[in-house]
N, C-alpha and C positions, 0 to 999 in steps of 0.2 A: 772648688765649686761647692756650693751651697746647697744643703736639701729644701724643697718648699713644701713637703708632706712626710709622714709617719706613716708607712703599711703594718699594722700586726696582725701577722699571718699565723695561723693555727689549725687546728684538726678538725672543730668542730663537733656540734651535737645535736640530737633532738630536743625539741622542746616540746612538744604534744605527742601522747599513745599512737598517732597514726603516723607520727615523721620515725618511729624506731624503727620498723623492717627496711622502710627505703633507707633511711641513713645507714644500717647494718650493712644494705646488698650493697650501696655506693664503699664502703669502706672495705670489702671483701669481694667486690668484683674483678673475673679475671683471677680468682685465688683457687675454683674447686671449691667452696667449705659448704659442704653437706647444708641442706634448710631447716633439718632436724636441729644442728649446733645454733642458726640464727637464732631461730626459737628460744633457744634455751639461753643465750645472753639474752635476748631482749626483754624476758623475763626481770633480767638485773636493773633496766632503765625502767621495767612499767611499777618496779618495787616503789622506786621515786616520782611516780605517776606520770612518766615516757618522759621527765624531763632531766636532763644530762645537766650537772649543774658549771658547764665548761664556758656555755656562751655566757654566762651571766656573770662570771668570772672576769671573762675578759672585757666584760663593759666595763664590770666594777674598775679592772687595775683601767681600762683607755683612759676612764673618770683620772684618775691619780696619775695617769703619766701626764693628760693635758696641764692639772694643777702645777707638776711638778716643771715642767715648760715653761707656764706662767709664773712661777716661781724663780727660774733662771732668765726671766724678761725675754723667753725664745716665743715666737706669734711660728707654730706651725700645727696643720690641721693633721687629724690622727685617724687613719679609716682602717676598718675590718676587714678581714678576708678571711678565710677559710678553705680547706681542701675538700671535707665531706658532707658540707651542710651549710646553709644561708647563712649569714651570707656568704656566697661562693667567690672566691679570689677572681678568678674572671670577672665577672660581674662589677668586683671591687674594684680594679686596675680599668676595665670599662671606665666607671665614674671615674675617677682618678684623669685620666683620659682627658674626660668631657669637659671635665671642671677649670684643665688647663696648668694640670700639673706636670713637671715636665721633667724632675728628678729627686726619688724620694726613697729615704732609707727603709729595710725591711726589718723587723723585730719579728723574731721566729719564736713560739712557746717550747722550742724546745733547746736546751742547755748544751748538746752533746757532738758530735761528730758521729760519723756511721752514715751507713745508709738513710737508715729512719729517721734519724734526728737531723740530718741534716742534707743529703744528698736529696730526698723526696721534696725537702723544702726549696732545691733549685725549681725540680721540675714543677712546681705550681706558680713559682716565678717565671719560669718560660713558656707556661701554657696560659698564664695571664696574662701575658703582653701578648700572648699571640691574639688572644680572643680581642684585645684591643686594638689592635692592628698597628699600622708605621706610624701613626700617631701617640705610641704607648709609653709612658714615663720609661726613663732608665730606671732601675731598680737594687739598691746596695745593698746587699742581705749584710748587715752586723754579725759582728765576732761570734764563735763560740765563746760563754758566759761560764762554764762550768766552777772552772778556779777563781773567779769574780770575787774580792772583800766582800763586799753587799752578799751574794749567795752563801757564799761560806758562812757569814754572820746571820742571816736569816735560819738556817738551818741550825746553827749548834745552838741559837737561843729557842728553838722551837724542841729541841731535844730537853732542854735543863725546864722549860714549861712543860712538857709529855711527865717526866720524871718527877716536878710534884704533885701529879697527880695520883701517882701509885703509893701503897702505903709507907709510912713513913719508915716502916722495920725494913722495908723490902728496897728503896730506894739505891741502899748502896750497892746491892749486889745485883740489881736489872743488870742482863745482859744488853748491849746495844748491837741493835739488827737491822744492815740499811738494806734498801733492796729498792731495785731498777727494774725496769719492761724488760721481760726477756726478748731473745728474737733470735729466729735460727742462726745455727752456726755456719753453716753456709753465709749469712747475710752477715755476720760476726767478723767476715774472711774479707768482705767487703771493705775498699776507702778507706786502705791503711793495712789490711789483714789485724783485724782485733781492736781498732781506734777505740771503739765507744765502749768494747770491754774496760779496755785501760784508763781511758778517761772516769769511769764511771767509781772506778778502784782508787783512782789518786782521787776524785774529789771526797771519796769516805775518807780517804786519811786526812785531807785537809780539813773536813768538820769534827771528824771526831776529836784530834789533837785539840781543835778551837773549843769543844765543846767539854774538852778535862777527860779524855775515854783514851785510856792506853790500847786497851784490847775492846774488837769489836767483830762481826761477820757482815761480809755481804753476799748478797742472796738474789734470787731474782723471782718475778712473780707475772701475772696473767698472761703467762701462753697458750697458746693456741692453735688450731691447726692436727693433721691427723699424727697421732702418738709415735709415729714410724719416725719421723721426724725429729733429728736432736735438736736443740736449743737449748742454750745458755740452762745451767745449770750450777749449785742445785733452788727448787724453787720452795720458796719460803715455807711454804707449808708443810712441805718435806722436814726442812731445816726446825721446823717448832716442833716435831714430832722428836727430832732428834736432843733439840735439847732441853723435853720433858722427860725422855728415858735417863738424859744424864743428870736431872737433879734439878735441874732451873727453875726458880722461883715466881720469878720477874721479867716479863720483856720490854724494853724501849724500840718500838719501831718507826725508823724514819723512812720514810717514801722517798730517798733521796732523789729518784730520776725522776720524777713529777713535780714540773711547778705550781700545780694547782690540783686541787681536791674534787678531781674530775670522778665519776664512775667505777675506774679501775682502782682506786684508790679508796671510796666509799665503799665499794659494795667488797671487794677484792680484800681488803682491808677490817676496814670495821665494822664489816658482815661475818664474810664466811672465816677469816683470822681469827677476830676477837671470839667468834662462836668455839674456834677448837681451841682456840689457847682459855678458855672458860672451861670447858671441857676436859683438858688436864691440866689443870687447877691452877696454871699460872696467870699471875697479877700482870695485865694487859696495858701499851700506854702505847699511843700514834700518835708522833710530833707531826704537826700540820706542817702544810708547804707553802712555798711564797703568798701564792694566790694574790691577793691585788694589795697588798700590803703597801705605805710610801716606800718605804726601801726597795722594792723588786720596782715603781715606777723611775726613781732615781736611777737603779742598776740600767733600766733603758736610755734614760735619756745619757750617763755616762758612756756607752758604746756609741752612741752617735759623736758624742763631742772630742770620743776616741779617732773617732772617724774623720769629719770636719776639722779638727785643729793638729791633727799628728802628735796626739797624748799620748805619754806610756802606757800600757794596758792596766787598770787596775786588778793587779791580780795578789794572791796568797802564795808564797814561794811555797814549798814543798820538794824534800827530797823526790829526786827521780822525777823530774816533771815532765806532764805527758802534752805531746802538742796540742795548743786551739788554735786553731787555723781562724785567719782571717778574715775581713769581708771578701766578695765575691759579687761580679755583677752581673744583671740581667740570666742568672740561671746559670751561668759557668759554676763547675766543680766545685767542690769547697775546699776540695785539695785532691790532684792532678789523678791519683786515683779511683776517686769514686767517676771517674768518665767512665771505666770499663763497664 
């Protein structure tokens, strides 16, 4: 059977000073998190005048996955959704609905397996066909992407662009430092016990080896939540601290777990990172992320036509390969254990 629409489903952002706190309490509600801590992120979005550069993102790549369709002579229409901000996935699957669609693949912004990456993106699938009612498209959420050719190759040529940008005496010895969302270890233990850890692990060794890095660290970065609380460790900040004391010159950091140069990666990143890695004297370099590049709209439209014709999955072999689970529809599991 045939898809007649494209959903890409995402996190969502502000885009004006007064969408930051509601967007913050939508993304954190039901969590406990202290109004003192919203404050003080939202501080991070009014840096870039409350606007989060995530929605503008994903118009950019919609623009490039549609070309990239008419490119492959595919006629299918491409709508938004979002979980914590307009547009909001109900709303989206709504239209969808109206318009007389009646079965259409999902493109999820996130790479990974785990709760967060992937389990949450059921339930916005199942809370958007309910807001649409018994008239609601079926819905195929597409593969995990993490070991993707296209990803892997976007990322190690974003790393060897990072690299000459630092100075030319220092290039050879930049340490290479990827680093992912952290997220509690409890949630860690989650759809799979350790899935999105392990995924997160095999896709550094598959860029770094593409990208010529024998030796590399990965690291994790913007957690959150009260400090009593473990999470994925250790977190990047830590980790530059530690290898200013041993001597490190140079750092290469790639934002491996983020496909796009959303906030956490701007401010998280080439705020408060580059500030302390300036601060002990190391030569700084952030290899950018997919973001709407033709390659990351290509990487979409090949998971659909993985899906539609029964392709092998384009993927990067790799010792010790970690599962990506398949599609999944209308908000079922991504795999049998994230139902717990």
């Amino acid at each position: 059977m045939s898809f007649d629409a494209l959903l890409l489903l995402s996190f969502g952002g502000p885009e004006a000073p007064e969408q930051v706190m509601p967007f913050l309490e939508n993304v954190t509600r039901g969590r406990g998190i202290p109004r003192e801590r919203l404050e003080s992120v939202a501080e991070h979005y009014l840096h870039f005048g409350g606007v989060s550069p995530i929605n503008g993102i994903n118009r950019d790549l919609i623009v490039a996955i549609e070309a990239e369709l008419a490119r492959r002579g595919r006629d299918l229409p491409v709508y938004f959704g979002n979980r914590n901000w307009e547009p909001y996935v109900e709303d989206t699957v709504k239209a969808m609905s109206d318009n007389g669609i009646r079965r259409a693949a999902v493109f999820a912004t996130s790479a990974w397996g785990g709760y967060s990456g992937c389990a949450q993106y059921q339930e916005d699938i199942a809370r958007g066909r309910a807001a649409a009612g018994p008239e609601a498209p079926e819905l195929v959420k597409l593969r995990q992407y993490f070991d993707h050719s296209l990803f892997v190759e976007m990322f190690a040529d974003a790393i060897a662009e990072a690299a000459a940008t630092l100075p030319e005496e220092l290039r050879g010895e930049a340490r290479l430092v990827f680093t992912a969302h952290s997220i509690p270890l409890r949630a860690a233990s989650r759809c799979g016990a350790d899935l999105y850890e392990r995924q997160v692990g095999y896709a550094a060794r598959l860029v770094a080896a593409a990208a010529g890095y024998r030796e590399y660290d990965q690291v994790w970065q913007s957690r959150s939540g009260p400090p009593q609380v473990p999470w994925l460790e250790p977190d990047v900040g830590d980790h530059l601290e530690t290898l200013a004391r041993n001597g490190t010159r140079a750092v290469i950091v790639c934002p491996l777990g983020f496909v796009a140069d959303h906030i956490e990666v701007v401010w998280d990143l080439d705020n408060e990172l580059a500030e302390q890695a300036a601060e002990a004297g190391i030569a700084f370099a952030r290899a950018t992320t997919p973001n709407a590049q033709p390659r990351f709209a290509q990487l979409v439209v090949d998971l659909i036509d993985e899906q539609l014709h029964g392709l092998p999955p384009r993927r990067v072999e790799g010792p010790d390969p970690v599962p990506a689970y398949g599609s999944s529809v209308n908000g079922a599991p991504c795999t049998p254990a994230c139902s717990a």
